[in-house]
N, C-alpha and C positions, 0 to 999 in steps of 0.2 A: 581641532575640536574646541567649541565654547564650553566652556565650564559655566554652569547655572545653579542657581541656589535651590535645592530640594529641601522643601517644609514636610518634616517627618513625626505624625503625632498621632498617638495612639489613647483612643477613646473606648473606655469599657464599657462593658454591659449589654452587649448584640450577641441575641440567641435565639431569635428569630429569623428564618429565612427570609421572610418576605422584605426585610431593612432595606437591600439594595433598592428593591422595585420602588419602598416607597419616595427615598431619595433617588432615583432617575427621574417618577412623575414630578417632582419641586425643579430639578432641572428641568425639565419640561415645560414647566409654566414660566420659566424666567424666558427660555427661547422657543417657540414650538418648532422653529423651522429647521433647530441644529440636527444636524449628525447624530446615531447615537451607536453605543454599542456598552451590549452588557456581556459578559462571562459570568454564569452562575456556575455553582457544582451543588446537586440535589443531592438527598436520602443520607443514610448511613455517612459518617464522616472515618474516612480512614485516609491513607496516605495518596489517594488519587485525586479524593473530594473535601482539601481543610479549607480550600479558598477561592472564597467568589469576588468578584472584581467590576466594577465602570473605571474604565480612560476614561480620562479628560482630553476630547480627541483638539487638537489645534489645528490652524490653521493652511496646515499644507497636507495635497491629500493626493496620492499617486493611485490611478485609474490604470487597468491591465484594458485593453480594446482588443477584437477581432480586427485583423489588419485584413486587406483588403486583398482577394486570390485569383487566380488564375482557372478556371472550371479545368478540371480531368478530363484529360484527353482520352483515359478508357477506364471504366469503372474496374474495379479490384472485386474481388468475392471472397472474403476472408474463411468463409465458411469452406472453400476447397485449397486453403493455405495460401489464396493470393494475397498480399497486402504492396499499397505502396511505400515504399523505404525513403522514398525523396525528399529532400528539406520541406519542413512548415516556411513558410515569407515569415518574415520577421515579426515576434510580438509586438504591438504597441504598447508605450507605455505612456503615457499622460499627465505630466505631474501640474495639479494646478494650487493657486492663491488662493484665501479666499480676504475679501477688502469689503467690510459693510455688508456682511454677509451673502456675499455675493463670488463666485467662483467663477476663475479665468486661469485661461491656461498659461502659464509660467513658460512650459518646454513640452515638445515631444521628442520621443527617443523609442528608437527599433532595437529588439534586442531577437538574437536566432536564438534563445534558452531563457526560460526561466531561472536558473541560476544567474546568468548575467543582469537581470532584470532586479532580482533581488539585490545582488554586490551593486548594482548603481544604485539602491537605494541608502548605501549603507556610509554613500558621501553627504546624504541629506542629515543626517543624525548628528544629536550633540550628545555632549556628557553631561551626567549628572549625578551627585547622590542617588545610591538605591536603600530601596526598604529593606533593614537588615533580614528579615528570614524570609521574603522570595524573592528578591534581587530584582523586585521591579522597580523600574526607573524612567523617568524621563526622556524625551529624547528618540526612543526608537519607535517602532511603530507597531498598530493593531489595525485587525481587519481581517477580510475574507478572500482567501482564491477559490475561485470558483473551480468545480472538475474538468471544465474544457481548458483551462492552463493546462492539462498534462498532456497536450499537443506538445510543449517546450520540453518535456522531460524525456518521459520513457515512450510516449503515442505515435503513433506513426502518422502518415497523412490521411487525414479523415474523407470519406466521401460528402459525407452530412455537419460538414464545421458550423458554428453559429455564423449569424451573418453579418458582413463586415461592419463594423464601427460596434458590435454586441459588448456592452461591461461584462471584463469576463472574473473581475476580482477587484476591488478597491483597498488601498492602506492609507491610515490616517497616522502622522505623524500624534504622536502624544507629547501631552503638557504636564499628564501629572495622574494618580490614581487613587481610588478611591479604594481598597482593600476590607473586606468583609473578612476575617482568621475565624473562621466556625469553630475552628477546637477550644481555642481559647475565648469565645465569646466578646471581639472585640474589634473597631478598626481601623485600622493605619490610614493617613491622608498624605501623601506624596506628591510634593509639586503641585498641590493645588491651590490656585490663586485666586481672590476672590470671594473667596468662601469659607466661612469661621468655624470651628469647633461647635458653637452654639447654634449655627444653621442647619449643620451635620445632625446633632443631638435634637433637634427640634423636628426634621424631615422624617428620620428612622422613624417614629413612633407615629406619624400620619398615617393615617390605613389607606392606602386607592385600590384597594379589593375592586378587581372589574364585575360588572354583573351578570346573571350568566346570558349567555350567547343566545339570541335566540333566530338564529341563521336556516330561513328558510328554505333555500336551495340547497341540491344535494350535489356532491363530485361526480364527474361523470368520468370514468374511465375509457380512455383512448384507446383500448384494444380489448376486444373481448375475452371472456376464458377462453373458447376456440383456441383464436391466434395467440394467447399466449404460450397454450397448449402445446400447440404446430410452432413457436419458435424454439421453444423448451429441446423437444425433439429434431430441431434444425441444428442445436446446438451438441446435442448428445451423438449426433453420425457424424457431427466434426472430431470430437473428441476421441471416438472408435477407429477413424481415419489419422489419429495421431498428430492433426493437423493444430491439437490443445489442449491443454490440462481440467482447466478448469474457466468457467466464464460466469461473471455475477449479472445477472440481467436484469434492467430492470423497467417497472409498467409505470404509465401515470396515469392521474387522478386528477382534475381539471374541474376548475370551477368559478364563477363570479364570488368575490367575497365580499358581502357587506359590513361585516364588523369590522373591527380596526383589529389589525393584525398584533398590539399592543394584548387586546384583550384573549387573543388568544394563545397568544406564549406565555400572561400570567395563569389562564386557564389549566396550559399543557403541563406549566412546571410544579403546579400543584395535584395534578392527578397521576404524573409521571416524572416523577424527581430521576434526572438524571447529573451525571457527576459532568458533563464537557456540556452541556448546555447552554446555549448561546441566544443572542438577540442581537440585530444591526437593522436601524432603519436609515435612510436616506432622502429624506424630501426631495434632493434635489434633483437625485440620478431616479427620481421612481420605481425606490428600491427597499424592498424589507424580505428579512428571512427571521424563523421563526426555528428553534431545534431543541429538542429533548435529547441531544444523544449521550450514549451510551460507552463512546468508543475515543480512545485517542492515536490521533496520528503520529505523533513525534513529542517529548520533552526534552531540551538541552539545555543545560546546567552545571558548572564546576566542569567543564571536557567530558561528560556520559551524555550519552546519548539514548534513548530508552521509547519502546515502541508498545504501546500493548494493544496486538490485533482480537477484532472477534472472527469468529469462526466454530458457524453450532448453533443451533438458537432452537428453544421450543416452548410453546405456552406454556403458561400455566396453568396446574390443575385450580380443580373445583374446591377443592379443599387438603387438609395438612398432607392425608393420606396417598390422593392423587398425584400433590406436589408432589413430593417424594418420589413418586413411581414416577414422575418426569424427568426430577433428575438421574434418577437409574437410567433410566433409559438412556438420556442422552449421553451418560458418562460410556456406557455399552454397545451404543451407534458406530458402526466399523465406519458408515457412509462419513460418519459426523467429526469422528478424530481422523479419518482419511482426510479430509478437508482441512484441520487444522493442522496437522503435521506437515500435507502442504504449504500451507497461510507460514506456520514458523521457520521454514525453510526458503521460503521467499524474502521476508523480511530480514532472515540471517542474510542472504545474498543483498539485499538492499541496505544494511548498514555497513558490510564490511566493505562497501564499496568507498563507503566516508570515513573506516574508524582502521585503529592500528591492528597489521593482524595479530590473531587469534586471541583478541580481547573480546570479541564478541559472543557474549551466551545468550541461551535460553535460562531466562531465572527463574520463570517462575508458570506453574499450572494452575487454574483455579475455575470454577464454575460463580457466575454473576447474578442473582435471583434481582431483576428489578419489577416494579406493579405488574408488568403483561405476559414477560417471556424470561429463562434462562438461557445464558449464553457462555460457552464454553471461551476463555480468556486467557492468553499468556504477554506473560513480557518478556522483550528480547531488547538487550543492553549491549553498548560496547563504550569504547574509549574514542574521542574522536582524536580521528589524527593529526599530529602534528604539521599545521600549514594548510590546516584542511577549515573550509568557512561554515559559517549558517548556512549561505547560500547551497554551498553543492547539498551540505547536509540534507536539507529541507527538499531539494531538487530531487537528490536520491531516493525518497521514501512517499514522495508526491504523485500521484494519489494512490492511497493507500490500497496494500493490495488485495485486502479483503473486500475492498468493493471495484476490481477488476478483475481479477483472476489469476491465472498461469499460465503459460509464461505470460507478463503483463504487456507487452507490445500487441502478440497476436489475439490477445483476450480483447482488450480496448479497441482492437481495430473489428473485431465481430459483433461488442457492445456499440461500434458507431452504422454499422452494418445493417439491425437489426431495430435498434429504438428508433434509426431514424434521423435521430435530432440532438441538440446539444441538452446536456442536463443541467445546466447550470448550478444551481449552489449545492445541489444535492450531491453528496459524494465528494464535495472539494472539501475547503477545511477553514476555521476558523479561530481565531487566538490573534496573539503577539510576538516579535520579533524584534530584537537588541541586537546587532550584532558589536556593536560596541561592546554590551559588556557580558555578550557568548550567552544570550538566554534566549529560547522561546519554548513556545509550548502552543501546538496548534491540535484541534480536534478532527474528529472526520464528521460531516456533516448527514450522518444519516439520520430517521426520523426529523424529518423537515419540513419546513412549508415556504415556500419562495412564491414572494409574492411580487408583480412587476403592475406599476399602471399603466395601460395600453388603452389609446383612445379616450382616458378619462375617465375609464372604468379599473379595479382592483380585481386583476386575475391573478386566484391562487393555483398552486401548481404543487402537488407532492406525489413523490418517486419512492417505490418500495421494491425489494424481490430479494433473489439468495443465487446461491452459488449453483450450476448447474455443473452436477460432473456424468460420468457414464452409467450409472446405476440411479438417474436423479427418475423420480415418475410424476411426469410432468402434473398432472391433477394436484399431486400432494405441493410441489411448487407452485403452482398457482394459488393453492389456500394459503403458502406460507406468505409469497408478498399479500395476500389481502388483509393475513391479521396483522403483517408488521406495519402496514399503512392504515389497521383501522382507527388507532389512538389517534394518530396526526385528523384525519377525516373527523373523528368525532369532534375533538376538540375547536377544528375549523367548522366546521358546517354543521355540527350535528349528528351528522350521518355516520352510518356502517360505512367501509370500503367494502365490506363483501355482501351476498345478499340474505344472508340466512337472517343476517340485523337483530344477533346476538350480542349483546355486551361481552367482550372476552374476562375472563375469570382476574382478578387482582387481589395481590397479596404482598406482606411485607419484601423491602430488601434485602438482601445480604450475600457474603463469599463465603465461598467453599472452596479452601484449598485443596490441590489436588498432587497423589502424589507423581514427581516427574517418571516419563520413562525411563527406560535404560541408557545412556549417556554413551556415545560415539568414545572411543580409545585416542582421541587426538592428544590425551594428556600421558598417554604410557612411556615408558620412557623407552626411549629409541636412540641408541648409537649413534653421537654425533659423526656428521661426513667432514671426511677431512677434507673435502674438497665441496665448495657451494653447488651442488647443479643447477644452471639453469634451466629450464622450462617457459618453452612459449605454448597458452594457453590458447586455444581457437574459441570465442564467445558466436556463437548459432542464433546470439538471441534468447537465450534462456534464463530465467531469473532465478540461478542457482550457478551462474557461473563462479562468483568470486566466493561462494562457499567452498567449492574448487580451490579458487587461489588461495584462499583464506587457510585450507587443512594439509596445502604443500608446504607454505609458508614456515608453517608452526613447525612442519620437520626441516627447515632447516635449507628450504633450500628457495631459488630467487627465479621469479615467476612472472613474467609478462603479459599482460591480455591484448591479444588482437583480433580483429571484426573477422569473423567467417561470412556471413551475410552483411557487405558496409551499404548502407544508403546507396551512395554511387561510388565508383570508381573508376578514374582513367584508365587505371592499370590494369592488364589479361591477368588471370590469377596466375600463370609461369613467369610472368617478371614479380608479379606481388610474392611470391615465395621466394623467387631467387634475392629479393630484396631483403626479406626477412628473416632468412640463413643468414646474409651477408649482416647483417645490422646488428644480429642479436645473437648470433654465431651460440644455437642452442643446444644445450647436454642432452633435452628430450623433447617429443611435444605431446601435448594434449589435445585433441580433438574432444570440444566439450559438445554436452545435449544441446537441444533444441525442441523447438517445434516440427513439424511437417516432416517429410520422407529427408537423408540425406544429400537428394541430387538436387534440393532448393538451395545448396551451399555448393558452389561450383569450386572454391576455394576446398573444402572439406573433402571430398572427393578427389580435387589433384594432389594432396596427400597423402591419402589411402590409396589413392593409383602408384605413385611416385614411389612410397613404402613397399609396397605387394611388389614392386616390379626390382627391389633394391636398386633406388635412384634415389634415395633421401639418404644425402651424406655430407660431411663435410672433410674435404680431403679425402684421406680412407680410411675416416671414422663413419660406420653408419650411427644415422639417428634414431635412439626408439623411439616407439610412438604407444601410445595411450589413449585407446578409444571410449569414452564413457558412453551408453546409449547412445544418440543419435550415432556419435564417433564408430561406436563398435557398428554399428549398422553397417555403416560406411565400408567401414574392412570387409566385415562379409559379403557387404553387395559387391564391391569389385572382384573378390574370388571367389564371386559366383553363385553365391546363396542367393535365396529368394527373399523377398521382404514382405511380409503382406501382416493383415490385421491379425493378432494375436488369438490363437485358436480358442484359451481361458478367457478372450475375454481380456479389457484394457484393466491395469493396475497402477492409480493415482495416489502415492502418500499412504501406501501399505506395505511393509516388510513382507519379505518372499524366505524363506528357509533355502539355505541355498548348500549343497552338498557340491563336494569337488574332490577332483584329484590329490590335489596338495605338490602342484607343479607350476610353473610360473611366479604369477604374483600371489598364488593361493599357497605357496610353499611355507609359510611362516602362521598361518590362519589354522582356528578350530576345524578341527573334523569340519563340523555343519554350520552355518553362522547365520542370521538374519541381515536381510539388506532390503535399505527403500529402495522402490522400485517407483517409477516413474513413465510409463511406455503402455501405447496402445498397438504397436508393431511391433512384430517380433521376429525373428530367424529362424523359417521353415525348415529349411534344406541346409546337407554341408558343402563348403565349399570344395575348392581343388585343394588349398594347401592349411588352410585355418584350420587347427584343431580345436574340438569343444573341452574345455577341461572344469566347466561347472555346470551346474544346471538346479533348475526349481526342483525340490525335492515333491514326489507325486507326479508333476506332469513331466519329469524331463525337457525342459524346457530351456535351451540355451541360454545359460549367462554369465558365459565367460568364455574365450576363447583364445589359443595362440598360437604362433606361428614357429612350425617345426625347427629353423635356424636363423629365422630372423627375429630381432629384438621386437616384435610387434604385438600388443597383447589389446583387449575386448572386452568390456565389463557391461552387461547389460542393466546391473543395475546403479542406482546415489552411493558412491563409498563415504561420500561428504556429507550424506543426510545426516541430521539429527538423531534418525531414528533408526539409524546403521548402526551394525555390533562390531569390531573388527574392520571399519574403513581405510583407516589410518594406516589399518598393515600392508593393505595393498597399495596405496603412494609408496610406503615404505621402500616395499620391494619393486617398484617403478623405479624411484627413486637410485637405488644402488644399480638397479641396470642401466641408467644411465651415464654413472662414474664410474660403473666397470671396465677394468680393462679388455679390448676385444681381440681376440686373435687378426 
């Protein structure tokens, strides 16, 4: 690494938002043609929103491309649990020069992950001085991934990819930063060359106030209420079918835009100050995006790692009184915390896949009032782990999963299913990335306007909607994407997005903490084993697997994840199992959830076949086994229960009051106890030999089940949730029947 001289000077008296904007327009007139990018944070200043920001972006700028594919040889229909699993062809990545303003390509490079793609950026980077209180510094890089990058992550293969050579994210190496500290009124100049204290102090106080808009065409929406109506309810018989939890779908809004997309993101950030609000134009790639949002994707910092998803949202009232009643209401929304206790139960699974276990919490509940809507917010923290990069980091949590869904593979493959088409910046993410010296901080890109020149003309493009679960009524979705796209609309064009062409009600910012639920027992104290057990976990696909690993771990015992459902495989699953006895020579296993019925995992079922039949052993030790949902399914369909839609009715990110025996794993557990429940399928019928030993309290409703002499036990609901009372007890008692000694 080069070590470079970082110019670190702080200039007082900045207590005005608008300072950045006026210092970018002075950079502007010096080059019109550069590169730009801004990070604002609007409204209220608290610990989310103290620091607005311009890179000084240089000279080297690495371009993410749609690489070039192969057409499907047979379309997938995700909406009846089909998805393709088979590799993406390799990302492109682009890294070019620029010489005399002028941009050439340097190298191309294929990478099969976006994490890889990121780690080879992390050989372009130098060192340098950072600014003592946000560790920004020279050297690494800012910019945007766009949403169609998470083909490289968690996405499966798209039918509808963008089309080949499509920018699907650009990073700009940085020279140096221009720091706005709102708390303190003041701001830091880092590595920037060229440019005096005196030029700084002289630009701040120029006013380039845009004037206002007067943009006579309207957006014209690409799919009518009808059809968003009829998708809505496309999406709600998959989820009754078990084939998904939750899918955020969403519509667009399409239009010529004559103004300069400059005047409408000063427009947007003054009518709707939001804290992750961003700006990137590109002359060269005929590219601007334009964002008031609201939401961040990831912060990493000092080894924590820190997510704060939304999930919730409702307008605002007319006034104080209404407010109010709004937020009542939403705090009182079973639909609306079912959605978020989902949202924080995915994101637990998505950082503990990066961080050390059981470092990972939920910290924090709170309600968000910004100018149009309230939105229900939490944060989820952990430690990252030791040996563990940006890269996987950023990869793990990319894209965010309040704007896919649940499980995230199957939701993202039914959002490529249904929109059609790639979404470009909307829903990817935008910020900076050090891996040098372990920082970034990137946004989700919602409330947006992406703007491409096609033809020679400026087509805007903005993407809104919400989460759709089993109880969603499509009407009432439909108005919700129309007012969450009607600020972007206005601010662009003028216009309403919906048609009543109402202004939506606006009022002050501010939080409302909120107090947390009841707290999972993973901290109770539990008798250490004198012996480690292991555990091989089965991953289905589900994005609460490693909250799984994550709540074995903390007791104590050593945990391996292996694919149930792999992309491809040489292997028949009877050598893939005989393989993974042999390898990992396991004290127990887990057959974790999933998506769709359990005979989509041919692996998961030779298990539960192998178990039922006592043929999973090693030596003449048998191995327990541990079905969670999907898993518990499994057991019972092979002895013979039925499996069909669940008679109540699917239950997404809601506790079930669950009474039992107090035999098996329920032996150590309250009389009654709450548990998340996660399942649109349920266990009609008993089988031959599985006994039921819990059940929903009111409908009798199996969930929980075991096997009269064999170590084999069934939990139909999350023991790992967040929102489980007493989960911990039952790994517990897993756990010891796997060190027990057996006759």
């Amino acid at each position: 690494m080069i070590e470079t001289i970082s110019d670190i000077r702080v200039l007082e008296g900045y207590n005005d938002d608008q300072t950045l904007f006026n210092i970018l327009c002075q950079l502007r007139l010096r080059n019109p043609q550069q590169d730009e990018l801004m990070l604002i944070s609007g409204g209220p200043i608290n610990d989310r929103s103290k620091t607005s920001m311009i890179p000084m972006l240089g000279d080297l700028r690495v371009i993410f491309k749609q690489p070039k594919d192969e057409p499907q040889a047979i379309h997938q229909d995700p909406l009846n649990g089909n998805i393709d699993l088979s590799k993406n062809p390799p990302l492109t990545l682009e890294v070019q020069q620029r010489i005399s303003d002028q941009w050439s390509i340097k190298s191309i490079e294929s990478h099969q992950s976006l994490e890889q793609a990121l780690r080879s950026m992390r050989k372009m980077e130098t060192l340098a001085s950072s600014e003592p209180r946000t560790g920004l510094s020279p050297g690494g890089f800012a910019g945007i991934l766009g949403y169609d990058l998470g083909q490289w992550t968690t996405g499966p293969r798209l039918s509808n990819p963008p089309s080949a050579g499509e920018i699907l994210g650009v990073m700009w190496k940085t020279n140096g930063w221009i720091i706005h500290h709102r708390d303190t009124h003041s701001i830091s100049l880092v590595g920037v060359k060229n440019i005096s204290s005196t030029d700084i102090e002289k630009w701040a106080h120029i006013d380039h106030s845009s004037a206002e808009l007067t943009e006579p065409s309207s957006p014209v929406s690409i799919e009518s209420r009808p059809e968003h109506e009829f998708k809505t309810r496309e999406i709600i018989q998959a989820i009754k079918h078990g084939h998904v939890y939750q899918v955020n779908y969403g519509r667009r809004w399409k239009a010529p835009l004559e103004n300069d997309s400059w005047s409408v993101f000063s427009k947007l950030s003054r009518a709707n100050p939001a804290p992750y609000s961003s700006w990137m134009r590109s002359p060269s790639l005929k590219w601007s995006v334009v964002s008031a949002s609201p939401e961040q994707l990831l912060r990493i910092k000092d080894g924590i790692i820190r997510t704060s998803p939304i999930k919730g949202t409702t307008p605002r009232g007319k006034d104080p009184v209404e407010d109010a009643a709004k937020i009542d209401s939403l705090i009182r929304s079973k639909k609306d915390l079912a959605e978020h206790m989902m949202l924080v139960d995915l994101e637990r699974h998505d950082l503990s896949s990066v961080c050390e276990p059981g470092s990972v919490v939920w910290s924090d509940f709170r309600i968000e009032s910004h100018p149009n809507v309230h939105h229900l917010v939490s944060t989820v923290e952990g430690l990252v782990a030791q040996g563990s990069e940006l890269s996987s980091a950023i990869s793990s949590l990319f894209p965010g999963g309040s704007i896919t869904g649940c499980p995230k593979t199957m939701s993202m493959s039914i959002i490529d299913h249904l929109e059609g088409t790639s979404r470009g910046a909307w829903t990817g993410s935008m910020g900076h990335i050090n891996s040098t010296t372990g920082i970034a901080d990137l946004n989700i890109l919602i409330r947006t306007l992406d703007v491409r020149i096609k033809d020679g003309k400026n087509i805007g493009s903005v993407m809104a909607g919400g989460g759709i679960v089993h109880d969603s009524i499509p009407s009432v979705e439909v108005e919700e994407a129309e007012w969450k796209a009607d600020a972007i609309t206005r601010a662009t064009w003028g216009a309403a997005a919906f048609k009543d062409n109402l202004s939506p009600p606006t009022a002050e910012m501010g939080v409302l903490t909120l107090p947390m639920p009841p707290s999972n027992d993973k901290n109770a104290n539990f008798t250490l084993f004198q012996k480690i057990p292991k555990i091989i976990l089965v991953d289905n696909l589900d994005s609460f697997t490693f909250n799984i690993r994550d709540a074995m771990v903390a007791l104590g015992s050593q945990v391996e994840v292996v694919e149930g459902r792999p992309a491809s495989s040489i292997e028949d699953p009877h050598t893939w199992l005989k393989r993974i006895l042999s390898e990992y020579t396991p004290d127990g296993i887990v057959i974790g959830p999933g998506p769709s019925r359990p005979e989509a995992s041919e692996r998961t079922m030779l298990i539960a076949s192998n178990a039922l039949s006592d043929m999973l052993s090693i030596g003449n030790r048998r191995i327990p086994v541990l079905g969670i949902c999907l898993g518990h399914q499994a057991l019972c369909l092979v002895d013979g229960s039925r499996l069909e839609p669940s008679p109540e009715g699917p239950v997404h990110g809601s506790p079930s009051r669950i009474e039992h025996r107090g035999t098996g794993l329920f032996e150590d557990s309250d009389k009654t106890c709450f548990m998340m429940r996660y399942n649109s399928l349920a266990v009609v019928s008993e089988g031959r030999t599985m006994i039921p030993n819990a059940w929903e309290s009111g409908t009798r409703l199996v969930m929980g089940v075991e096997h009269p002499s064999l170590p084999i036990h069934g939990v139909q609901f999350h023991p790992e949730s967040a929102g489980s009372g007493g989960g911990s007890r039952i790994f517990y008692k897993f756990l010891e029947t796997c060190i027990r000694p057996q006759c």
